[in-house]
N, C-alpha and C positions, 0 to 999 in steps of 0.2 A: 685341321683345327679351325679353318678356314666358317662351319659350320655353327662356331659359336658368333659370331659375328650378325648384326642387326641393325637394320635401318629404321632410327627412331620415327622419321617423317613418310616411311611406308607405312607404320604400324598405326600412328596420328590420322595419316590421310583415310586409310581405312575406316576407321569408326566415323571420320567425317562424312565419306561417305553415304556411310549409316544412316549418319541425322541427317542430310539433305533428301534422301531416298525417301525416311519415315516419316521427314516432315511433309513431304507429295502423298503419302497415305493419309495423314493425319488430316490434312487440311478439307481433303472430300470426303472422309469418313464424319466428320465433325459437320461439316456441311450438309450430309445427308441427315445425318442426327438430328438436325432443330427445323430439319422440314417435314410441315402438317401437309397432306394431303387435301383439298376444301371437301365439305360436307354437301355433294351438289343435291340439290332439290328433285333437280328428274336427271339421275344419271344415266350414261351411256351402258351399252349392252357393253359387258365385262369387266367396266369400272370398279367393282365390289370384289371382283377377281385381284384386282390389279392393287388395292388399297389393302386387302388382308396379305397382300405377298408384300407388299411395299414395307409393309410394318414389320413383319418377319427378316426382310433385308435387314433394315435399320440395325433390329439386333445384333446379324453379325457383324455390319461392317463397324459397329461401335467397341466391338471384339479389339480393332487395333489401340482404340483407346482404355481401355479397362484391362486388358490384358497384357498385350505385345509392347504398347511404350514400356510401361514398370521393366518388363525384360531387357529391353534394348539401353536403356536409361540406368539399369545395374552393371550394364559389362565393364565399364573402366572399373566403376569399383572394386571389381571381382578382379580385375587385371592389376589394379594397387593394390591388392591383398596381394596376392599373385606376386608380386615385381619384388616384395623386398624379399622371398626367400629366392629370386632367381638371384640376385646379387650378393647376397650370403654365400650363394654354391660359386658364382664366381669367383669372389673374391677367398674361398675356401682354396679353389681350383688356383689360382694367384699363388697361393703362398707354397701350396703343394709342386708345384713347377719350381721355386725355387728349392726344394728340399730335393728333388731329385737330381736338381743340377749339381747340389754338393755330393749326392748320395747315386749317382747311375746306377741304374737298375737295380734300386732298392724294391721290391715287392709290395711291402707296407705302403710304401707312398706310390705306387701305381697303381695299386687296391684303392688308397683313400680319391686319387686320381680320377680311378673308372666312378668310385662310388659317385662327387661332384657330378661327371656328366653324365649318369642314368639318374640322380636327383632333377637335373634341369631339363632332362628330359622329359619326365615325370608332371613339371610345373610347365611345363611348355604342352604337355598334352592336356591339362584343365584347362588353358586359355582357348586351346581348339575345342573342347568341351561344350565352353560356355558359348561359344561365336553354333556350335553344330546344335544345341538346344533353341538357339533364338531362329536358325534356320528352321528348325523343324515346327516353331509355331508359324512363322512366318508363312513358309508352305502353305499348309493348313489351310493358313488365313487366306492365301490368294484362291486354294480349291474351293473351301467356302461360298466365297462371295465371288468367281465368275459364273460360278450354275446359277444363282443369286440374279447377275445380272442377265445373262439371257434367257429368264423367268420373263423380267422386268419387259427387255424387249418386245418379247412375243406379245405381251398383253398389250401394250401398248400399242403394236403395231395390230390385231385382234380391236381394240377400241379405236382405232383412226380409221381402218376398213370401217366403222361400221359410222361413223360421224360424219356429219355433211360440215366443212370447215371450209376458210378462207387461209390457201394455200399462202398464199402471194402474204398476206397479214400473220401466219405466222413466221414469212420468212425475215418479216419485219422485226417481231419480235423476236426472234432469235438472233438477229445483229443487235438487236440492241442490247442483249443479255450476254455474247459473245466480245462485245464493247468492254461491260463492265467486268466479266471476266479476266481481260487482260488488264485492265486498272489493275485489279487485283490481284495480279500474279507479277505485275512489278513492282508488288509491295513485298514480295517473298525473296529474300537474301539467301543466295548459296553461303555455309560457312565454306571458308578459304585458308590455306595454310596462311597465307599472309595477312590476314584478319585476324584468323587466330591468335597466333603469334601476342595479336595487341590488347587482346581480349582480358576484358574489369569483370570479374566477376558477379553477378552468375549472367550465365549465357541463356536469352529468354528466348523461347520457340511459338511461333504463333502456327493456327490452322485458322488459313483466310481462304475463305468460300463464298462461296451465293444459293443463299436460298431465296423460294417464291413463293407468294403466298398469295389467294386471290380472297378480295375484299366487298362485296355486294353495295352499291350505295343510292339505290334505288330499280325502279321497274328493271332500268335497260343500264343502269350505270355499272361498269366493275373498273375496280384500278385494281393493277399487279402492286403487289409493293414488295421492294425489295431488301430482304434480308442478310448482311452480310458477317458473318461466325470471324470474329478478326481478333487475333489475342493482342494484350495491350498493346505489347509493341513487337515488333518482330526483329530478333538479332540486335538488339538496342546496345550491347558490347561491341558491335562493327558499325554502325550505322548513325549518325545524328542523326536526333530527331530532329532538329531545326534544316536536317536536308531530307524527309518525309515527304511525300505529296499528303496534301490536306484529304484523308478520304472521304472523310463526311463527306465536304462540298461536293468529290465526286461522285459520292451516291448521287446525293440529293442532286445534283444537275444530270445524270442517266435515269435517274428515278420520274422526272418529268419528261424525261424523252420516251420513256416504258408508256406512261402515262398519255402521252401524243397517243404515241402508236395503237392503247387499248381503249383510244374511250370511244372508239364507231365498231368495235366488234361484239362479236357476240360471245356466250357463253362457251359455245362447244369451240371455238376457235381457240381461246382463251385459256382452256383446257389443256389443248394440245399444245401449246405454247408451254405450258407448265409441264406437261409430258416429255417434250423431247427434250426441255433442261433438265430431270430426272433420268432420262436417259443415257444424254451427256455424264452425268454428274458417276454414275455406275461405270461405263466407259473406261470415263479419266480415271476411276477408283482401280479399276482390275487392272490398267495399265500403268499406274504406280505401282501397284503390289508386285505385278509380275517384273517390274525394274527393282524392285528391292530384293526379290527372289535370286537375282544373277547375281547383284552387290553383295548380298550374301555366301553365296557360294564362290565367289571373288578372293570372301576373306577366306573362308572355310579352306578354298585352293591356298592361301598364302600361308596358311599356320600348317597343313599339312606338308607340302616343303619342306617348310626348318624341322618339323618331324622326323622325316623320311632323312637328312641331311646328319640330325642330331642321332638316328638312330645307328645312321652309317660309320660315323665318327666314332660311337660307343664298340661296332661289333671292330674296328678296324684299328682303336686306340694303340693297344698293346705294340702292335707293330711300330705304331709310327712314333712312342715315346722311347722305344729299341733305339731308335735311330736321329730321335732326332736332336738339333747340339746348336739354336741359335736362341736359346733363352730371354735374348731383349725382345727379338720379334714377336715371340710366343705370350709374351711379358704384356708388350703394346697392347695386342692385339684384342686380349681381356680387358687390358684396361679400359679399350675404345667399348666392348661391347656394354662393360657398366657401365661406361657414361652416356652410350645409347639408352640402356636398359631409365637410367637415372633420368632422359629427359622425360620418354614414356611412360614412367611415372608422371612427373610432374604435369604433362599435357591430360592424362587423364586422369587428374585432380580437378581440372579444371574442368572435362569437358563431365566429371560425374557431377557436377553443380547445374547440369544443361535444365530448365524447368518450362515445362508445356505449361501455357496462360490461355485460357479463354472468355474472352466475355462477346458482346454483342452489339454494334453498332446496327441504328435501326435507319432506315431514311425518315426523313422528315414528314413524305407523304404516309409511309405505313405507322408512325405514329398519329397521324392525325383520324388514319381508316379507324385503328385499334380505341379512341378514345372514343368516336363515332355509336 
């Protein structure tokens, strides 16, 4: 009986998980999203290639957003629908355990017995359902978008064969985009059992990225300006805001260091600068996705378990209520798994209030290009 038993803060940590995994998708799917491509004047051999496949990317990897969050973002719910008739068959299964103890092998009440644990069966095989549907978009979505990104590659690498650039300047600018990178990834909170735990409703999720955009401001002028996809706040239920790094400031002070770096180079450097953080940006994406792919099949392995476990206990029931005679144990034991069952609920009451925010923090330099 051992089988009906469940750990509410495995079942918790799972879905969390979830959202730490889909928020690493989200944040460069979103990032890719609000990046334009520039309209160059004399482009490069394959550039035209490389901008009509860039746009067809976009589409899919914006897939995580329009499709796959709304899924991932229903599953407690579906698991609080779900939880109050698993606790109904327990607590059915409770009172049936004592009817036999007055009545040994009464038939009726080891019928009504069996029936409780092939009901919770039953409800334990939707919640694998619903985790084995969000797998199967998930999937998908990572096949998708890495043919996607070694499209991306190839052309890229196709348009840098064929451009005369200054290596050394854009190794420049790539630390200095690699700088503001990690600003911005120390803005991204893992959720944590013990954060949770303290968490004020609702739980807010951001996708913070960097985009790039090139701005023309004469014969020989370009400034990069930096765009960064940051939702209001990120985890603002774990996290003061009054212990935030100011990000503006750090755009704007990486933005004029970008800025150093572009204003003695040229167009086609410039370019490719813009190229390999698109690059980058595909990368990081397929290698989120593919860490959400395992996380998922993580859970999908943990609900199949209490499956395989619940099914056992169903074919092997009869035997073991023949025999068996310590009623408080048997007692406890349910009673612990509602009160697991009962916290799992209430954690994903909470964690179904989770809501992706997006807006757009611009630097100061790229506003001043765009009014230009």
């Amino acid at each position: 009986m051992k089988a009906l038993q469940i750990n509410s803060s495995s079942v918790t940590q799972k879905y969390i998980d979830y959202i730490n995994a889909s928020n690493d998708v989200f944040r460069y799917a979103h990032t890719i999203n609000i990046m334009e491509m520039p309209d160059l004047g004399m482009p490069p051999l394959h550039y035209g290639d490389f901008v009509n496949e860039f746009a067809e990317a976009k589409l899919d990897t914006n897939i995580w957003i329009s499709e796959v969050i709304p899924d991932i973002t229903q599953a407690p719910k579906s698991i609080v629908d779900i939880n109050g008739l698993v606790q109904k068959q327990l607590s059915a299964l409770s009172d049936e355990i004592d009817l036999l103890a007055k009545s040994p092998g009464n038939q009726d009440v080891i019928n009504s017995i069996k029936a409780a644990v092939s009901q919770l069966l039953i409800e334990e095989q939707k919640i694998y359902q619903v985790f084995e549907d969000i797998h199967q978009n998930i999937t998908n979505y990572k096949n998708t978008i890495q043919p996607d990104a070694e499209k991306i590659s190839a052309l890229i690498s196709e348009i840098k064969n064929a451009v005369d650039y200054d290596q050394a300047q854009v190794d420049k600018l790539d630390a200095v985009n690699q700088n503001l990178q990690q600003n911005i990834d120390a803005r991204n909170q893992l959720v944590t059992l013990d954060k949770f735990g303290n968490a004020i409703l609702p739980v807010f999720l951001a996708g913070v990225g960097i985009a790039l955009a090139i701005a023309f401001t004469g014969p020989a002028g370009i400034i990069i300006g930096g765009i960064v996809g940051v939702g209001g706040a990120v985890f603002t239920s774990f996290v003061s805001e009054n212990n935030e790094p100011n990000l503006k400031i750090t755009i704007d002070d990486l933005q004029q260091e970008m800025t150093n770096v572009t204003a003695e180079i040229g167009i086609e450097t410039t370019t490719i600068g813009i190229l390999n953080h698109v690059e980058n940006q595909f990368k990081k994406i397929v290698t989120a996705s593919d860490k959400i792919v395992q996380e998922s099949q993580q859970t999908l392995d943990f609900w199949d378990a209490r499956i395989v476990k619940l099914n056992t206990l169903k074919e092997e029931l009869e035997g073991i209520l023949d025999h068996f005679n310590n009623v408080a144990d048997l007692k406890a034991l349910i009673a612990d798994a509602i009160q697991n069952w009962q916290k799992i609920e209430e954690d994903m009451k909470v964690l179904s209030k989770v809501e992706y925010h997006v807006e757009t923090i611009r630097s100061s330099a790229l506003n001043r290009i765009q009014k230009s």
